[in-house]
N, C-alpha and C positions, 0 to 999 in steps of 0.2 A: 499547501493544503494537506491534509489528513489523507493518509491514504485510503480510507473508508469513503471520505467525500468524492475522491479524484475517483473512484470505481464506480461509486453510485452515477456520478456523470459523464463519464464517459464506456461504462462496459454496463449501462445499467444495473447497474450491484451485482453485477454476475463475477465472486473471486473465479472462479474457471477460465472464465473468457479471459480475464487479465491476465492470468497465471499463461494461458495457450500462450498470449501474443508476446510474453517476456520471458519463456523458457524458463518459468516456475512451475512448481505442484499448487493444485491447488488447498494442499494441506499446508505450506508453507506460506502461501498469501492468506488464508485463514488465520494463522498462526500471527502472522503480520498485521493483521489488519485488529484482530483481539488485543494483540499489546497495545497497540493507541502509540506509538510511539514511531512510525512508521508514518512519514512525507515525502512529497511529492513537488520539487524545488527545481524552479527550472527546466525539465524533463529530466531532474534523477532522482530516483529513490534516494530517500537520507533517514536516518534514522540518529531522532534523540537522544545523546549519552549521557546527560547530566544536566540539570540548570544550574544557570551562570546568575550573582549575584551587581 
């Protein structure tokens, strides 16, 4: 899931609150969650580096 999606449901779209509870800023999960490129897979962050053909 999106990492926009996984915060909205469970930190109620609060980046801070997610940021507090993973030892991120919350300029850096803002940062993350802008790119769109940033999921939420299993309980780990992963982040998109290319589509595959």
């Amino acid at each position: 899931m999106k990492l926009r999606d996984y915060i909205l449901q469970n930190y109620d779209g609060n980046n801070a609150a997610f940021g507090r509870a993973n030892d991120l800023s919350r300029t850096a999960v803002s940062m993350m969650v802008n790119k769109g490129t940033y999921y939420i897979v299993d309980g780990l962050l992963m982040i998109a580096r290319r589509e595959v053909k």
